[in-house]
LONULUM-236033 format. One record per residue (C-alpha): residue in one letter; x, y, z; residue number from 0. Coordinates in nm, 4 decimals. Example, Ala and Ser with C-alpha at 12.3 -4.5 7.8 and 13.67 -1.06 7.14 Angstrom:
BEGIN
r code=a&x=1.2300&y=-0.4500&z=0.7800&pos=0
r code=s&x=1.3670&y=-0.1060&z=0.7140&pos=1
This chain:
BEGIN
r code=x&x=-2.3637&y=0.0102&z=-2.1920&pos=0
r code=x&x=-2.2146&y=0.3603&z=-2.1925&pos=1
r code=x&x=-2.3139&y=0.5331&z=-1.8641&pos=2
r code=x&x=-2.3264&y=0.9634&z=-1.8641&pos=3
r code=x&x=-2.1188&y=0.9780&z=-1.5826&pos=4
r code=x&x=-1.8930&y=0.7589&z=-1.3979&pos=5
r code=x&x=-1.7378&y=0.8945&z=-1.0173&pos=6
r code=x&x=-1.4461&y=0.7198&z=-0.9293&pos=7
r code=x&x=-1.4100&y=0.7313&z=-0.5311&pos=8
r code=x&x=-1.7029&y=0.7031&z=-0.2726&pos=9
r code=x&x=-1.5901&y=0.9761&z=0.0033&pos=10
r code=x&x=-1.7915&y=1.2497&z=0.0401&pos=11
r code=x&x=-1.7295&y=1.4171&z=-0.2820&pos=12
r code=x&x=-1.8345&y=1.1308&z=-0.4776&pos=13
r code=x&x=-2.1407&y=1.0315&z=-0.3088&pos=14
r code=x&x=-2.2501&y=1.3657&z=-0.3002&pos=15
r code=x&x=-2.2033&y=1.4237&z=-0.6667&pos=16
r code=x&x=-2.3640&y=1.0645&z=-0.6979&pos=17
r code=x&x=-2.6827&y=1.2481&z=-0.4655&pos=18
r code=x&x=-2.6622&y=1.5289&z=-0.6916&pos=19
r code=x&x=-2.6468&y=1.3664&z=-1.0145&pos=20
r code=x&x=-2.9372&y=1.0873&z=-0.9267&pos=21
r code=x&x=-3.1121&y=1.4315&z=-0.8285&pos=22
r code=x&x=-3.0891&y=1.5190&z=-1.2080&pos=23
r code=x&x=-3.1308&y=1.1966&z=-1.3769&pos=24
r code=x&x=-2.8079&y=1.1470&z=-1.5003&pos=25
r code=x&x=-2.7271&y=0.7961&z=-1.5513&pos=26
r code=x&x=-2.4218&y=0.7286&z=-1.3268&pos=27
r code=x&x=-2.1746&y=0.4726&z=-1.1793&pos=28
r code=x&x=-2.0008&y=0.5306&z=-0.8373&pos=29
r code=x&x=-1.6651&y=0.3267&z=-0.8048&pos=30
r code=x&x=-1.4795&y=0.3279&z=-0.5103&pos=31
r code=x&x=-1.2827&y=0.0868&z=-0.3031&pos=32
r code=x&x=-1.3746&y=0.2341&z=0.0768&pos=33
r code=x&x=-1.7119&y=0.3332&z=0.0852&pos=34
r code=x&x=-1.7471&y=0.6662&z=0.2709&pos=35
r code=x&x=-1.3853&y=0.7497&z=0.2069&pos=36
r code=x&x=-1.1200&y=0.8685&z=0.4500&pos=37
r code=x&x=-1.3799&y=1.0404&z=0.6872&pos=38
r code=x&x=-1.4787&y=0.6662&z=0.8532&pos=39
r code=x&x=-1.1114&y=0.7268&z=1.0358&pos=40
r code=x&x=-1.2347&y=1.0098&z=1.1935&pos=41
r code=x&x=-1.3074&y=0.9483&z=1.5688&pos=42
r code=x&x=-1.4553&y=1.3288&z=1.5894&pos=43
r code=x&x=-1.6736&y=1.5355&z=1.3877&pos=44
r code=x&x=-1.8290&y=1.8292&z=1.4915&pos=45
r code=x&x=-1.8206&y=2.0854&z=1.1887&pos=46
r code=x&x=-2.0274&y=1.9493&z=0.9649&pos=47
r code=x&x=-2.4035&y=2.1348&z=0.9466&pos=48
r code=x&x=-2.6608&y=1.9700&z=1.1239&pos=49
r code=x&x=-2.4570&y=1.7355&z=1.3745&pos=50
r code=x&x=-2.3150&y=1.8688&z=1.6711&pos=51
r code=x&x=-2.0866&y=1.5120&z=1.7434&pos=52
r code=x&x=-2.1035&y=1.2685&z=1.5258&pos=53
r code=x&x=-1.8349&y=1.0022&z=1.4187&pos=54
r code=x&x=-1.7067&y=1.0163&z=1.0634&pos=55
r code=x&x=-1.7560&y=0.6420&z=1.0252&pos=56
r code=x&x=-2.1449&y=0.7416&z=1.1320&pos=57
r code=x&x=-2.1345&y=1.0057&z=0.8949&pos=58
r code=x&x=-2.0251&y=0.8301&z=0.6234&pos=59
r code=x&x=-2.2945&y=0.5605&z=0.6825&pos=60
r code=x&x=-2.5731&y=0.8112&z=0.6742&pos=61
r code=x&x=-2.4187&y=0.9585&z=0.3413&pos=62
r code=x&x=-2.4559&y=0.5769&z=0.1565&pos=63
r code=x&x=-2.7409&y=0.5096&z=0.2798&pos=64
r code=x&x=-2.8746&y=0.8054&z=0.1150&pos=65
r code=x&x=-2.6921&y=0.7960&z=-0.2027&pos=66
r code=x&x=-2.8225&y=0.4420&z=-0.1969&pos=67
r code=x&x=-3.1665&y=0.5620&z=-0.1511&pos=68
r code=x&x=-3.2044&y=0.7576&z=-0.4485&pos=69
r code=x&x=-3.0821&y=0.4797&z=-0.6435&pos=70
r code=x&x=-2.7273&y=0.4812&z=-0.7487&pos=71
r code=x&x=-2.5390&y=0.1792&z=-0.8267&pos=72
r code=x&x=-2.2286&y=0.1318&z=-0.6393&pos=73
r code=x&x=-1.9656&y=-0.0675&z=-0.7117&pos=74
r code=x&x=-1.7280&y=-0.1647&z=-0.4111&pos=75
r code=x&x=-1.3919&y=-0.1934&z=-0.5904&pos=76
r code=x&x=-1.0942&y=-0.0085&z=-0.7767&pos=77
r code=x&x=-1.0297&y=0.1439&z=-1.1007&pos=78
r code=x&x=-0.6762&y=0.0158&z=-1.2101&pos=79
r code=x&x=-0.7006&y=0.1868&z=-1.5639&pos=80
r code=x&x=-0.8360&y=0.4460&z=-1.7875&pos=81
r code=x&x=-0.8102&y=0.5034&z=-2.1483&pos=82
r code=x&x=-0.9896&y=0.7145&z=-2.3744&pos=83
r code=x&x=-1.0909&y=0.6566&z=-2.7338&pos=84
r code=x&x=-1.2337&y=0.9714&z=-2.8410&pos=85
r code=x&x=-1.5150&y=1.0934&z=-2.6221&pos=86
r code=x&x=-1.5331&y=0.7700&z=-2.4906&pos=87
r code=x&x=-1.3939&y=0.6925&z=-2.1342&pos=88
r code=x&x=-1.2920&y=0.3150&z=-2.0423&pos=89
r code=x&x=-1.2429&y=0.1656&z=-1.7038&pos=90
r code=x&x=-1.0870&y=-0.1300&z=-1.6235&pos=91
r code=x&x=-1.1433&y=-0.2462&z=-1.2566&pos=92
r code=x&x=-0.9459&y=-0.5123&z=-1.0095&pos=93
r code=x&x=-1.2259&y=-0.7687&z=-1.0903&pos=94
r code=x&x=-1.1302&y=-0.7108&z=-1.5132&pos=95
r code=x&x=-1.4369&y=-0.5608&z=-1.5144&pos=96
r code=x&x=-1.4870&y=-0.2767&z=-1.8161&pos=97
r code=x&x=-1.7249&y=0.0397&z=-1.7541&pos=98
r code=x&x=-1.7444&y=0.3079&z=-2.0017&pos=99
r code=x&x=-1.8408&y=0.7080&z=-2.0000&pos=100
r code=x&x=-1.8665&y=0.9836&z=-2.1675&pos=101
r code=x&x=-1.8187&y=1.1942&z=-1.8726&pos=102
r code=x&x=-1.5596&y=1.1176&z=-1.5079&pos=103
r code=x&x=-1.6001&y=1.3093&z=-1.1814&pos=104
r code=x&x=-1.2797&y=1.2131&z=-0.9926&pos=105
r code=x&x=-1.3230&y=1.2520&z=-0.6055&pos=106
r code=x&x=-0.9874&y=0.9656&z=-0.5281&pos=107
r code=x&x=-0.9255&y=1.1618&z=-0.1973&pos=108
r code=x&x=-0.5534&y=1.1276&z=-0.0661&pos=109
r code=x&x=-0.3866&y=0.8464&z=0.0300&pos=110
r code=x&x=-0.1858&y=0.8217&z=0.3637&pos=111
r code=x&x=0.1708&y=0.9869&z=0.4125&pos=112
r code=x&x=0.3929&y=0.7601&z=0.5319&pos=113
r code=x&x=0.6802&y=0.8734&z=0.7393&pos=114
r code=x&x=0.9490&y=0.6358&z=0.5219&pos=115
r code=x&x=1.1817&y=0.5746&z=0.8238&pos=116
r code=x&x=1.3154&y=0.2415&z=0.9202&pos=117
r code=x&x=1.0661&y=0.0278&z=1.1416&pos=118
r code=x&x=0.7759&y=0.1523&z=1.0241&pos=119
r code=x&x=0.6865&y=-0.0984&z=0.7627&pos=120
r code=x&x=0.8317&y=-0.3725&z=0.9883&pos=121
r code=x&x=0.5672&y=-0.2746&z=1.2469&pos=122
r code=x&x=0.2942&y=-0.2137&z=1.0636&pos=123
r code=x&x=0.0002&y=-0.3896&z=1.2611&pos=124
r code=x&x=0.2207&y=-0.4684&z=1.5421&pos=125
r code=x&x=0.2007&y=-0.0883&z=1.6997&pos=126
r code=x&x=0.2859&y=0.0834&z=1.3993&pos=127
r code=x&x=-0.1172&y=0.2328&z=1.2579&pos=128
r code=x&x=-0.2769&y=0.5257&z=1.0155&pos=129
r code=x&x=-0.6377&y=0.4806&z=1.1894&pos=130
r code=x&x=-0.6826&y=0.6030&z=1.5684&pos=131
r code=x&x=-1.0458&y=0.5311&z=1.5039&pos=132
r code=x&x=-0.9657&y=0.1624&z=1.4111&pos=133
r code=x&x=-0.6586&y=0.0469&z=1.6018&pos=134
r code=x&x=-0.7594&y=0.2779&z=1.9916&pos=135
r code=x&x=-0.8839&y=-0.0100&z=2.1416&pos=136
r code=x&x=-0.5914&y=-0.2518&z=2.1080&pos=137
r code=x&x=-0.4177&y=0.0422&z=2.2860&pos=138
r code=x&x=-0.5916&y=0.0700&z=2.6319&pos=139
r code=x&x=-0.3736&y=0.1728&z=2.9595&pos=140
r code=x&x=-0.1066&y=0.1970&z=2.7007&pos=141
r code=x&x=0.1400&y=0.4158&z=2.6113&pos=142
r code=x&x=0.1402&y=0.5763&z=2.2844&pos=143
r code=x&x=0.2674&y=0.8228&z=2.0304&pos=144
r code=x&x=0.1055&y=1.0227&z=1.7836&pos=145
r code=x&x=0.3262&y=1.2074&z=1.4851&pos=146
r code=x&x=0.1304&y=1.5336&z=1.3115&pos=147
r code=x&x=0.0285&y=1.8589&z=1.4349&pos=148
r code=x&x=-0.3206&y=1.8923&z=1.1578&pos=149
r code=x&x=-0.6534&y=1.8388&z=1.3015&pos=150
r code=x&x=-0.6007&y=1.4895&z=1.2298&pos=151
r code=x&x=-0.3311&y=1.4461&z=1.4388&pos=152
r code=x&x=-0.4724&y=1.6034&z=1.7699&pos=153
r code=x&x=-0.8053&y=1.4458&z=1.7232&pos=154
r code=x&x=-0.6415&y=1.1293&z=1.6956&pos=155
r code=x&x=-0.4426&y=1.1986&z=2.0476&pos=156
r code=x&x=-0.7426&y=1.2742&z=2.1710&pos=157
r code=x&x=-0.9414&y=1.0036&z=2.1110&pos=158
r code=x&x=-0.6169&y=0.7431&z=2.2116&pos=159
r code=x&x=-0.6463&y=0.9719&z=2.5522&pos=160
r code=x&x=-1.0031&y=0.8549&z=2.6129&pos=161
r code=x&x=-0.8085&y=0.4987&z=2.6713&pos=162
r code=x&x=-0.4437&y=0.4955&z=2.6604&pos=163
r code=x&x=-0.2449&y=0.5515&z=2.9540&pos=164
r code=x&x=-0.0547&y=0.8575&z=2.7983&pos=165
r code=x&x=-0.0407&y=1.0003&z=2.4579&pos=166
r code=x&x=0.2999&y=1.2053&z=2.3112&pos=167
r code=x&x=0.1802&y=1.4095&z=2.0469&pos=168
r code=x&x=0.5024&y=1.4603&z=1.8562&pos=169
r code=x&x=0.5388&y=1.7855&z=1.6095&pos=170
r code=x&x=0.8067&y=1.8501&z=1.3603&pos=171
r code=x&x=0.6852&y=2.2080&z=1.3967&pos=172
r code=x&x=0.5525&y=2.4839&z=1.6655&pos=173
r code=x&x=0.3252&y=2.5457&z=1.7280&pos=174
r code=x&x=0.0496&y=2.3139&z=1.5942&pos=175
r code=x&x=-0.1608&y=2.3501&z=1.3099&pos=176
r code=x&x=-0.4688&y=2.2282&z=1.3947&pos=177
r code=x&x=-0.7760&y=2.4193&z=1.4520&pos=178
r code=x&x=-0.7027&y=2.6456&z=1.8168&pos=179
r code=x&x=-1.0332&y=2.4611&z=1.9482&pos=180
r code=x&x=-0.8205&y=2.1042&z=1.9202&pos=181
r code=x&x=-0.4926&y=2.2796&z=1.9988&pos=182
r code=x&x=-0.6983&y=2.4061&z=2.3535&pos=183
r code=x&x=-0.8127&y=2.0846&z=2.4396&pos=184
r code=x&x=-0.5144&y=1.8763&z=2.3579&pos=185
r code=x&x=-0.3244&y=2.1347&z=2.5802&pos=186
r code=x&x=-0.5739&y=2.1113&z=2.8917&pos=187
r code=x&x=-0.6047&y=1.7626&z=2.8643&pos=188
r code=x&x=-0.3737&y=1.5940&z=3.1103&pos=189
r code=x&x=-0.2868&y=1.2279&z=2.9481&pos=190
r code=x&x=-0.1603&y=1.3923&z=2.6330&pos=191
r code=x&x=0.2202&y=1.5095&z=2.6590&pos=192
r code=x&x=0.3100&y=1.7520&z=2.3307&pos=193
r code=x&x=0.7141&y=1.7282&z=2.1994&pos=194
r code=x&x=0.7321&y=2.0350&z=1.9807&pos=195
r code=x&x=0.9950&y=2.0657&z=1.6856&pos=196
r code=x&x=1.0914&y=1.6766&z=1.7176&pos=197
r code=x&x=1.1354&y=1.4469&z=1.4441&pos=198
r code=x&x=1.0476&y=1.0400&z=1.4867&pos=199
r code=x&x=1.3933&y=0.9107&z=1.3119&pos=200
r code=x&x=1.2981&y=0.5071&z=1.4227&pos=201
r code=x&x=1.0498&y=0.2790&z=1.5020&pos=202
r code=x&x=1.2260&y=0.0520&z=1.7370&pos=203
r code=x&x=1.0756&y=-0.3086&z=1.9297&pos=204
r code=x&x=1.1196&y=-0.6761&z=2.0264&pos=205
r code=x&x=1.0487&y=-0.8161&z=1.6903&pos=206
r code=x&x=0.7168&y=-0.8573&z=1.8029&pos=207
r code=x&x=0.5950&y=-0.5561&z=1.8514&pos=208
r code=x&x=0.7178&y=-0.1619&z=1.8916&pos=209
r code=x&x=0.8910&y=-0.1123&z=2.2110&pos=210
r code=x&x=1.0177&y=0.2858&z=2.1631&pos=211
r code=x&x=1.0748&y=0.5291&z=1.9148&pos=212
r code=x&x=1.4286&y=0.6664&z=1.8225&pos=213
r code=x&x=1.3898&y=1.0767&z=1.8507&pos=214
r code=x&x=1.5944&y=1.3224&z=1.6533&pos=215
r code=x&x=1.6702&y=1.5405&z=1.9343&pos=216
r code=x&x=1.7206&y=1.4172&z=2.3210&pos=217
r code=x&x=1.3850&y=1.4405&z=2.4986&pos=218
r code=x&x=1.3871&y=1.4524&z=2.9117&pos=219
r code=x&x=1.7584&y=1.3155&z=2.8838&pos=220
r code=x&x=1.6545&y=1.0234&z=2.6427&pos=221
r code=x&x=1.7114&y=1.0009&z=2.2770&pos=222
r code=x&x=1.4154&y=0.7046&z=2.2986&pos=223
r code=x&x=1.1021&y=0.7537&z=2.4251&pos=224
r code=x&x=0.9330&y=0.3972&z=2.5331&pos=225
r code=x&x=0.6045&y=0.3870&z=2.3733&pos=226
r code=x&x=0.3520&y=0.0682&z=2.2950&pos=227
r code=x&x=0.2289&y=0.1921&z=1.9744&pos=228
r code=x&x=0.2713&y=0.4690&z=1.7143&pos=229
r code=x&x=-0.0453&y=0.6311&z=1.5061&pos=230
r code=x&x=0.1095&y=0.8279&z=1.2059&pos=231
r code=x&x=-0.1238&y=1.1307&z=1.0733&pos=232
r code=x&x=0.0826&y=1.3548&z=0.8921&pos=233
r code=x&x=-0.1656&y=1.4041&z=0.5741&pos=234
r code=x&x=-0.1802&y=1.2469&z=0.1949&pos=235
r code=x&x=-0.0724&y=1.2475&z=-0.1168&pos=236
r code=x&x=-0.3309&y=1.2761&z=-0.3988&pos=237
r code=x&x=-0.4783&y=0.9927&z=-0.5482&pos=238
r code=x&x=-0.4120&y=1.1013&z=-0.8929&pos=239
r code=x&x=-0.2586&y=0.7851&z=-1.0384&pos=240
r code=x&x=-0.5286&y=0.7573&z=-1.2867&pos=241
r code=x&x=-0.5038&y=1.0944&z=-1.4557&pos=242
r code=x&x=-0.1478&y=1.0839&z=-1.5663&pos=243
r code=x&x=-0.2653&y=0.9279&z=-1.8796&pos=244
r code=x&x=-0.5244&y=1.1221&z=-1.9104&pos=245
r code=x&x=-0.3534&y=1.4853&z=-2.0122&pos=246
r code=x&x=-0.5227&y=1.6516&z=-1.7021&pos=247
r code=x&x=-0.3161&y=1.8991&z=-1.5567&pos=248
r code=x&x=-0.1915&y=1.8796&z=-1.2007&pos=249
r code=x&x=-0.0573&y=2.1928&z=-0.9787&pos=250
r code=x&x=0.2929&y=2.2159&z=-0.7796&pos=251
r code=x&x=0.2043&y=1.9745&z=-0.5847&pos=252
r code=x&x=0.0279&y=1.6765&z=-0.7576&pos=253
r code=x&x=-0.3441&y=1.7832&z=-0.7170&pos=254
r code=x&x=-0.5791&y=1.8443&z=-1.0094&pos=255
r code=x&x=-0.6007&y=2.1956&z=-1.1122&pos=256
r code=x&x=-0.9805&y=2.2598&z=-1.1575&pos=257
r code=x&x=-1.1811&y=2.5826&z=-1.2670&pos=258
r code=x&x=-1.4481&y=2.7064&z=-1.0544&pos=259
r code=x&x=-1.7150&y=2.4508&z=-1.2368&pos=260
r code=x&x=-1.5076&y=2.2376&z=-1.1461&pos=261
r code=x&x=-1.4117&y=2.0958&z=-1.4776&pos=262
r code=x&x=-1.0332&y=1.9901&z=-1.5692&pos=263
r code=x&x=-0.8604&y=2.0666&z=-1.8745&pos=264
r code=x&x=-0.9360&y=1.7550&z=-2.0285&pos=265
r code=x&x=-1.3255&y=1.8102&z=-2.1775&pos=266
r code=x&x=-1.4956&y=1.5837&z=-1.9540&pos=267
r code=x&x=-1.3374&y=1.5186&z=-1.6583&pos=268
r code=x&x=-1.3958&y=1.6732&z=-1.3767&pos=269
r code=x&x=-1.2386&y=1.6457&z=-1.0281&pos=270
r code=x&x=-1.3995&y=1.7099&z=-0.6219&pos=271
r code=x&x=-1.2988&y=1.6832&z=-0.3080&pos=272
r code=x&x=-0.9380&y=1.6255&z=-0.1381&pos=273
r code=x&x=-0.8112&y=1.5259&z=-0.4893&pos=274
r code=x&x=-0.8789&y=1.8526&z=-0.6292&pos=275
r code=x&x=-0.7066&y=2.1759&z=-0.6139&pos=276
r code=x&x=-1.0471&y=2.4058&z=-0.6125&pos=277
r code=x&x=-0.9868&y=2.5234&z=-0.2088&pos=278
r code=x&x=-0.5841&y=2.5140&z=-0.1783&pos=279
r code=x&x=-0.5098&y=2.3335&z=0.2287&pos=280
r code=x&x=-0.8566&y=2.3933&z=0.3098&pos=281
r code=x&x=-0.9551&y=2.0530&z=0.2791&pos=282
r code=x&x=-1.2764&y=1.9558&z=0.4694&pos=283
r code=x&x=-1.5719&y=1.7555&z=0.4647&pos=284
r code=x&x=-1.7831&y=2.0899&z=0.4230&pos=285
r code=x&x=-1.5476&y=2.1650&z=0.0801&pos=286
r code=x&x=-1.5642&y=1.8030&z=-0.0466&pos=287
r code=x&x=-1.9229&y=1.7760&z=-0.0438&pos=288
r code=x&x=-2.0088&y=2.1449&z=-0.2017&pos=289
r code=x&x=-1.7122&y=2.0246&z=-0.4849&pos=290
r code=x&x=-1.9095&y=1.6728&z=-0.5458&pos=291
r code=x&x=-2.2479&y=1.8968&z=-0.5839&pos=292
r code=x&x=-2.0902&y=2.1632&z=-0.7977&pos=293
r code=x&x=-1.9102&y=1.8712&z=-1.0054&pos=294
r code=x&x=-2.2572&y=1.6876&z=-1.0775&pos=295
r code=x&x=-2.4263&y=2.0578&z=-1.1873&pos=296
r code=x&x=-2.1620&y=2.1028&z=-1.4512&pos=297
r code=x&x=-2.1341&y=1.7638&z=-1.5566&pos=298
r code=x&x=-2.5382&y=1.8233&z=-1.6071&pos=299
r code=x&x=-2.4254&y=2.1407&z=-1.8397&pos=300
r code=x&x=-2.1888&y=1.9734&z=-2.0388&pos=301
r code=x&x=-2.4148&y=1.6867&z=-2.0905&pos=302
r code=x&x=-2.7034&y=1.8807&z=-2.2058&pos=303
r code=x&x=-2.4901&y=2.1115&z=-2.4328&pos=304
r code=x&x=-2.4344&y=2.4149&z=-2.1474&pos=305
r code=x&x=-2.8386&y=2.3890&z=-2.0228&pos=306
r code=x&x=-2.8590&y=2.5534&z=-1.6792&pos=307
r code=x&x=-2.9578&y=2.2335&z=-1.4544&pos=308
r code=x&x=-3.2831&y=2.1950&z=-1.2782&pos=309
r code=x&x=-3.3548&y=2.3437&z=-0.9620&pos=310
């Protein structure tokens, strides 16, 4: 079977061009290997339309479950291959599974920075994390350190504050860089300790688990600062792995260049969300979602020969 359309990730710019393209009867796929995408980390939402507070990992449920009611089929696993024999698009998944299309939407997201400093992969799991949202608990009347100044990054403090004993929020940078409404909180609220212009150089502990972090400047006297646990949100990397093949063009920095439909270089593919170049550092959950919808419309149009898609 040769499906229309194939979308390869499942954050919100693929199940909303999933929504979108169920919406016009386009015969689709959704791959992805994390349903909902990157936004179940987050511990706070509160700009997207129409919910005030609301976690991402809620969010993201409410998203599947409608994608799910309008009847796509979902696939819960990765794409680890794509080749293309003339119009034709071929998949290969984890499970040697083979899809084919004649049209791809990729919404891959980003995938975690990683600071690449000694400790870090030693630690991973045993204080070292990339999820506030999933690893806060293990942290309570703890001390702990968060590296990043985005909105990530003082969020995440935030949310560790709500438990932890103390949070450093530690910035390469001043000031931050998240949005002044985080900044202002983060500043007024007491358990959370920022370290301005301060690089994390080592993750130190017992062999067990992390004990302090080595510092790149002398904080208060100490080169270490004694911490239980250390949450990393410094941003991603695109998840472009798949395209190289593929002759789509990628910018400066490793994102797919798009046009304002939305469509790459490459006749056929098309790219959304956090993946995509479309909205330069202005990467939010409001963007992804308006990408996935635009994305389906002009997948519609190139399917139907440049037809303006139905209302």
């Amino acid at each position: 079977m040769i499906h229309d359309l194939i979308i390869i990730g499942a954050g919100p710019a693929g199940l909303t061009a999933s929504l979108y393209a169920s919406r016009y009867q386009i015969p689709h796929l959704l791959i992805g290997s994390q349903l909902g995408g990157a936004i179940v980390w987050a511990a706070m939402v509160e700009n997207y339309p129409g919910f005030e507070l609301i976690t991402g990992a809620d969010l993201a449920q409410k998203m599947i479950e409608q994608v799910k009611k309008f009847g796509a089929e979902i696939k819960n696993t990765s794409v680890l291959e794509i080749k293309q024999k003339e119009n034709i698009f071929e998949l290969k998944t984890e499970n040697d599974e083979i899809y084919e299309a004649k049209t791809l939407i990729f919404a891959t997201g980003t995938q975690r920075q990683k600071l690449n400093i000694p400790g870090e992969a030693e630690y991973l799991g045993r204080g070292v994390s990339y999820c506030a949202t999933c690893d806060a608990t293990f942290f309570k009347e703890k001390i702990v350190a968060v590296v990043g100044g985005s909105n990530a990054a003082v969020t995440s403090a935030l949310h560790l504050a709500a438990l932890a004993q103390k949070v450093y929020l530690i910035y390469r940078k001043k000031p931050l860089r998240a949005d002044p409404i985080w900044q202002e909180r983060a500043q007024k609220n007491s358990k959370v300790e920022i370290i301005y212009e301060t690089n994390v150089k080592e993750v130190l502990g017992d062999n067990q688990k992390v004990t302090s972090l080595k510092l790149d400047k002398v904080y208060q006297g100490n080169e270490q600062l004694k911490v239980d646990g250390l949450f990393i949100e410094i941003g991603g990397q695109p998840g472009t792995e798949l395209v190289k093949n593929l002759s789509v063009e990628l910018d400066g920095e490793g994102y797919i260049k798009v046009k304002p439909d939305m469509s790459t270089n490459t006749p056929g593919i098309f790219a959304a969300g956090d993946v995509a170049n479309a909205f330069g550092e202005f990467r939010q959950i409001v963007t992804a979602t308006s990408e996935g919808a635009l994305a389906a419309n002009s997948v519609y149009q190139f399917l139907k020969g440049g037809k303006k898609c139905p209302d």
